[in-house]
OpenMM code with the backbone's topology and positions (N, CA, C; nanometers):
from openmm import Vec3, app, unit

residues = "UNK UNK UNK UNK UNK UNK UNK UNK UNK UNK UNK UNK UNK UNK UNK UNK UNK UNK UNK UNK UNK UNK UNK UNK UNK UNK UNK UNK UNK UNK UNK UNK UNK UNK UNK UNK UNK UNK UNK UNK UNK UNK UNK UNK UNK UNK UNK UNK UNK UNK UNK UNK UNK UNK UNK UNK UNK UNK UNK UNK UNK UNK UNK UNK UNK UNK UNK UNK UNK UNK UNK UNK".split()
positions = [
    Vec3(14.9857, 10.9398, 7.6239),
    Vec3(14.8543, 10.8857, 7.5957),
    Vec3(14.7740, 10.9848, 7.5141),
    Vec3(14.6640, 10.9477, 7.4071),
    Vec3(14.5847, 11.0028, 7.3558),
    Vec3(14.4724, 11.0683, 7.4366),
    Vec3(14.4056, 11.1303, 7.3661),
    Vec3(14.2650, 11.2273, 7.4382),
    Vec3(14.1562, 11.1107, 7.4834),
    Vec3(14.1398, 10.9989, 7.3626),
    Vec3(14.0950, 10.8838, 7.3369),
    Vec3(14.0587, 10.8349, 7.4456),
    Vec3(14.2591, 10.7249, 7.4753),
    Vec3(14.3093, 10.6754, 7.5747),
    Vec3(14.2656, 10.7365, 7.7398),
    Vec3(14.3224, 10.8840, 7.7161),
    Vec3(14.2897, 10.9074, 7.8695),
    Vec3(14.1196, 10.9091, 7.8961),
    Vec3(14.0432, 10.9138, 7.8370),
    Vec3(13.9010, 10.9308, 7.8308),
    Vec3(13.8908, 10.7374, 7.8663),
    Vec3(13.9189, 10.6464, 7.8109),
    Vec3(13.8857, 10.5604, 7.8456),
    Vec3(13.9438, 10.5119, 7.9466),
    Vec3(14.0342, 10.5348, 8.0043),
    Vec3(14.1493, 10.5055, 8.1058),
    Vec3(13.9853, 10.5378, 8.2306),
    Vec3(13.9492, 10.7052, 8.2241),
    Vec3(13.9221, 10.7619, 8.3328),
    Vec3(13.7518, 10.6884, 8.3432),
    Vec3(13.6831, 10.6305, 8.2285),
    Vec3(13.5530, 10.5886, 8.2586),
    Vec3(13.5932, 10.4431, 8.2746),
    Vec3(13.7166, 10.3556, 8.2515),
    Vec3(13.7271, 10.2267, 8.3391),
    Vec3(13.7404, 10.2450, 8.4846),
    Vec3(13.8174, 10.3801, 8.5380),
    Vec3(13.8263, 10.3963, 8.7009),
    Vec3(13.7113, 10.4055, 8.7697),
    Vec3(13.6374, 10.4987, 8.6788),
    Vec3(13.4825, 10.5179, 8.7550),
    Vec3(13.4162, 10.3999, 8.7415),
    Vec3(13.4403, 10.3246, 8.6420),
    Vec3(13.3609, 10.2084, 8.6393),
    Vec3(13.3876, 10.1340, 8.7719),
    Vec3(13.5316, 10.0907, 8.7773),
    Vec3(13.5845, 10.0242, 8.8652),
    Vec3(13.5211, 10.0789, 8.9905),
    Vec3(13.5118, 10.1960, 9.0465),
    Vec3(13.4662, 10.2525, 9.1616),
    Vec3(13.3210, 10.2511, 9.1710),
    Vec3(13.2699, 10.2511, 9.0875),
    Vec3(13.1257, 10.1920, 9.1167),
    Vec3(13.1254, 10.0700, 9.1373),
    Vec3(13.1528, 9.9261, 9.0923),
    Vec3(13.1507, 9.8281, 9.0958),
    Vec3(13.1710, 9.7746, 9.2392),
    Vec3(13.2995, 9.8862, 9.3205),
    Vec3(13.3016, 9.8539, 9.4660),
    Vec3(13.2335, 9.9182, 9.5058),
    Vec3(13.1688, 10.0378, 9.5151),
    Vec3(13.0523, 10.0533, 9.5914),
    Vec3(12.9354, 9.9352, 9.6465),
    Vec3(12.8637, 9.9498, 9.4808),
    Vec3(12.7771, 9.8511, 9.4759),
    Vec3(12.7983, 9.7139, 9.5065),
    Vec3(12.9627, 9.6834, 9.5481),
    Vec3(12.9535, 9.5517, 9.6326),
    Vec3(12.9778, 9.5540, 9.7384),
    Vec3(12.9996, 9.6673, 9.7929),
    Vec3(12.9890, 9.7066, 9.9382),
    Vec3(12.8495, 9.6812, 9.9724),
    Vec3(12.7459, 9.7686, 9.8348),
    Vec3(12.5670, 9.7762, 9.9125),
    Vec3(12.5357, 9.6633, 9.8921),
    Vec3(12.5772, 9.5755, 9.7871),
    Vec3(12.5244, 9.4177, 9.8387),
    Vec3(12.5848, 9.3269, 9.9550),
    Vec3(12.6814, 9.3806, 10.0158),
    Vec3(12.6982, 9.2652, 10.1225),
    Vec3(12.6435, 9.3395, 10.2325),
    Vec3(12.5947, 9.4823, 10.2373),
    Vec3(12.5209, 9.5555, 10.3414),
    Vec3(12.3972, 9.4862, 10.3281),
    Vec3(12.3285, 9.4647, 10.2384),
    Vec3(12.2281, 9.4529, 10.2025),
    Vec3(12.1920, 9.2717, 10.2367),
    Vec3(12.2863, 9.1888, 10.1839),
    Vec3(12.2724, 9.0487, 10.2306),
    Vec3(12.2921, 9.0472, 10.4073),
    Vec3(12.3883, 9.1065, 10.4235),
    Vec3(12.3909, 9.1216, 10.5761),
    Vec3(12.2363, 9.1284, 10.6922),
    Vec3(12.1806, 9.2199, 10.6269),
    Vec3(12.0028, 9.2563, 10.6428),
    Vec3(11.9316, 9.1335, 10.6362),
    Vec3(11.9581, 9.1340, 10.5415),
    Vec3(11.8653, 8.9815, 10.4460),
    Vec3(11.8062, 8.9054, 10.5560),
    Vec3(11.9630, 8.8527, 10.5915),
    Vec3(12.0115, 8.7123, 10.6767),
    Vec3(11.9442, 8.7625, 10.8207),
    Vec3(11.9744, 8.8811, 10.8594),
    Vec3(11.9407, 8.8951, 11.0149),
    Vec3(11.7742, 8.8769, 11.0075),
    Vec3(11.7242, 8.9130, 10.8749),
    Vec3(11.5708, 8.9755, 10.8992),
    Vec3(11.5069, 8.8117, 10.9081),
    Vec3(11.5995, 8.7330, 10.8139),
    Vec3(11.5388, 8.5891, 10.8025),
    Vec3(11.5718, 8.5255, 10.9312),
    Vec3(11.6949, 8.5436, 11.0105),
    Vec3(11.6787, 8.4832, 11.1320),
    Vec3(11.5398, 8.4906, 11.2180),
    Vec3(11.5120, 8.6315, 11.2255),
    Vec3(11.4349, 8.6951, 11.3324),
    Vec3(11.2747, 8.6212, 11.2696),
    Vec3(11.2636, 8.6195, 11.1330),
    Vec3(11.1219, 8.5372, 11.1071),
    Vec3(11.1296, 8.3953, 11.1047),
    Vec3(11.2592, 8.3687, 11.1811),
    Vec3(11.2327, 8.2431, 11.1735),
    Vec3(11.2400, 8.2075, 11.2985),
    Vec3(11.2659, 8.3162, 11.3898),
    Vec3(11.2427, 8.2754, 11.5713),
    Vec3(11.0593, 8.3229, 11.5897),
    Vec3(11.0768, 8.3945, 11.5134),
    Vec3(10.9065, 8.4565, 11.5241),
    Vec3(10.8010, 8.3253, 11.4681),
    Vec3(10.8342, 8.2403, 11.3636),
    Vec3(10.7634, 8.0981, 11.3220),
    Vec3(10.7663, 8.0044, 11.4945),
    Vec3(10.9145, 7.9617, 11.4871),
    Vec3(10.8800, 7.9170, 11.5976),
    Vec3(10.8328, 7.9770, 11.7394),
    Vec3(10.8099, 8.0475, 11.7508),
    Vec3(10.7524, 8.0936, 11.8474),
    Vec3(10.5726, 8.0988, 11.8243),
    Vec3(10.5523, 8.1063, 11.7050),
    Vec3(10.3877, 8.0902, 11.6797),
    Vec3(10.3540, 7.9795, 11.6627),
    Vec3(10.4808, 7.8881, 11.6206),
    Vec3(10.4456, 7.7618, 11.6165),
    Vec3(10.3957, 7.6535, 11.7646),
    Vec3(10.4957, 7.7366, 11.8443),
    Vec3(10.5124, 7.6939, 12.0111),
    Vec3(10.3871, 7.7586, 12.0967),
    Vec3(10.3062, 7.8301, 12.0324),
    Vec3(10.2162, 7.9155, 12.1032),
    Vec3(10.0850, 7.8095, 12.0439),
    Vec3(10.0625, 7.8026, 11.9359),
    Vec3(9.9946, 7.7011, 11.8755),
    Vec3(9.9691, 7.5780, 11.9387),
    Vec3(10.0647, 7.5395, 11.9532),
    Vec3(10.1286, 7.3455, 12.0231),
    Vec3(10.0700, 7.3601, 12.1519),
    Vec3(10.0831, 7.4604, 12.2289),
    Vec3(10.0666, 7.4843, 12.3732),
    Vec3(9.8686, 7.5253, 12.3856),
    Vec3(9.8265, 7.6246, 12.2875),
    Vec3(9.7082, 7.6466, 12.3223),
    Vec3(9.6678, 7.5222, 12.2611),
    Vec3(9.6564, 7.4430, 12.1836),
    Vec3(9.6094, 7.2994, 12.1123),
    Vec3(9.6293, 7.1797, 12.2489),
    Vec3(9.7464, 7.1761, 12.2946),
    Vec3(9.7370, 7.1141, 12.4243),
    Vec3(9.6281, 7.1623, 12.5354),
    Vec3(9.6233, 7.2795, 12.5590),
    Vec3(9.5660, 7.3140, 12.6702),
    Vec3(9.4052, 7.2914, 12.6269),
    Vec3(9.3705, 7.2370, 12.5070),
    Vec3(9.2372, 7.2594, 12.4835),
    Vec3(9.1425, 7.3879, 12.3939),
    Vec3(9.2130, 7.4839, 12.4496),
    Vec3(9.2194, 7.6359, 12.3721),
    Vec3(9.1533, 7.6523, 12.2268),
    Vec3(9.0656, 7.6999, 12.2212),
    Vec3(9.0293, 7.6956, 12.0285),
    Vec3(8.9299, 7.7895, 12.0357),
    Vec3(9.0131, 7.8744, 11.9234),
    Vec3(8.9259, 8.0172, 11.9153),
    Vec3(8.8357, 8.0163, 11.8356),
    Vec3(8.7173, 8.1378, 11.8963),
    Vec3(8.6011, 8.1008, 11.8545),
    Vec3(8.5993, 8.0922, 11.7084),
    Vec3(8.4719, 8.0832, 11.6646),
    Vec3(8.4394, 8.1193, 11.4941),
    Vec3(8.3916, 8.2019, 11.4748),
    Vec3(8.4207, 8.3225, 11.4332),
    Vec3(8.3671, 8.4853, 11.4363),
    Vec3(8.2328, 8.4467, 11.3009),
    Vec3(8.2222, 8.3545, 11.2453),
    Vec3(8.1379, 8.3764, 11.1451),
    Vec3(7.9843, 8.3273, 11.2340),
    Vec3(8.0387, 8.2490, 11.3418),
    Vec3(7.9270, 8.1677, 11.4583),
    Vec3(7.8792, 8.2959, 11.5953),
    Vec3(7.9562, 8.3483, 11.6059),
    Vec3(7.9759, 8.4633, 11.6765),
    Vec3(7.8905, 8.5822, 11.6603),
    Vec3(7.7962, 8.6593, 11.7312),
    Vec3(7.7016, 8.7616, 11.7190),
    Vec3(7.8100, 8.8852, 11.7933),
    Vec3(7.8020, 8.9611, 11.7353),
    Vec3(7.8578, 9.1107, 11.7161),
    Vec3(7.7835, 9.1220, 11.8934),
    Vec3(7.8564, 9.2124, 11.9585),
    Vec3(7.8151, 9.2803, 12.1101),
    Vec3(7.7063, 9.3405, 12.1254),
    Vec3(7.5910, 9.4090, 11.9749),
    Vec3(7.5470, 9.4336, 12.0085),
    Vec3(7.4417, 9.3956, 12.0072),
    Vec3(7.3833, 9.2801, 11.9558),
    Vec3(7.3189, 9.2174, 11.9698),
    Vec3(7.2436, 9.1364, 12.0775),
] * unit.nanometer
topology = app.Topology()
chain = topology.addChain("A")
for resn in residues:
    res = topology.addResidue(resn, chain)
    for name in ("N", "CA", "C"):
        topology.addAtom(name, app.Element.getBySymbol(name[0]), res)
């Protein structure tokens, strides 16, 4: 092989070896994604269910703009 050749030989390997890295850090990274979107989506329903329940019970928070400060 040429000086050329081996020069391009050795920046397709590195290429190649980056390419699996960086698809290693994207399926680390989608992996995250997915868990973080589960967890905001038990956290919706759960505010959603907290909502439903104080709206049943009558519950309704005040209006801070109707509301006089404590020290008043």
């Amino acid at each position: 092989m040429t000086q050329d050749q081996d020069s391009s030989l050795e920046r397709i390997v590195s290429l190649e070896s980056l390419v699996t890295h960086l698809q290693y850090d994207l399926e680390q990274i989608s992996k995250v994604v997915h868990s973080q979107q589960q967890k905001i989506d038990d956290l919706q329903r759960q505010i959603d269910l907290w909502v439903e329940q104080s709206e049943s019970d009558g519950f309704e928070l005040p209006d801070p703009l109707q509301e006089k400060p404590p020290h008043y």
